[in-house]
N, C-alpha and C positions, 0 to 999 in steps of 0.2 A: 514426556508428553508436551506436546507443543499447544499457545494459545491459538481456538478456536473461532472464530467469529459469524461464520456461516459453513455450510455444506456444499461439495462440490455436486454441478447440478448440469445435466447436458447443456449443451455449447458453451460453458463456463472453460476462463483458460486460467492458467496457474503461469506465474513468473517468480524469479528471483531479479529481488532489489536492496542490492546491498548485503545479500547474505538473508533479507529476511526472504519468507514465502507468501505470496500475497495471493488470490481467487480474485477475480474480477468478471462478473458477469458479461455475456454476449455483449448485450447492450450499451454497454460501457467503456469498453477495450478502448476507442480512440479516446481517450480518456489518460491512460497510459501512458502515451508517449512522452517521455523526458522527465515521469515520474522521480523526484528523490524522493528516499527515506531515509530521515535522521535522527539521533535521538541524543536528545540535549542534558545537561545536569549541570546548569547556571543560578544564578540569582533569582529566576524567572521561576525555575523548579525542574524538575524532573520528565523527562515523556520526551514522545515520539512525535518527531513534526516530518507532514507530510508537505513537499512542494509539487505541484503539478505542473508549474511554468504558467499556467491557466490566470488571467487577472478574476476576481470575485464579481 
């Protein structure tokens, strides 16, 4: 069993990034583009860093 985080919902799309499976809402999709996901286990800690390319 894989982790959940939400439920697939009409015009939601589904991709693979990096092997994971991610859901990403209609509204969001360009959103997407050039997505990484990585997952670190440094001095910093443990976990999943997401880059969008996007500046904050």
């Amino acid at each position: 069993m894989g982790l959940t985080l939400d439920e697939l919902r009409d015009g939601d799309k589904t991709m693979q990034v990096n092997g994971l499976g991610v859901l990403v809402g209609e509204q969001d999709s360009h959103y997407t583009e050039g997505i990484e996901v990585d997952y670190i286990d440094d001095y910093r800690g443990k976990g999943l860093v997401i880059n969008t390319g996007h500046s904050c």
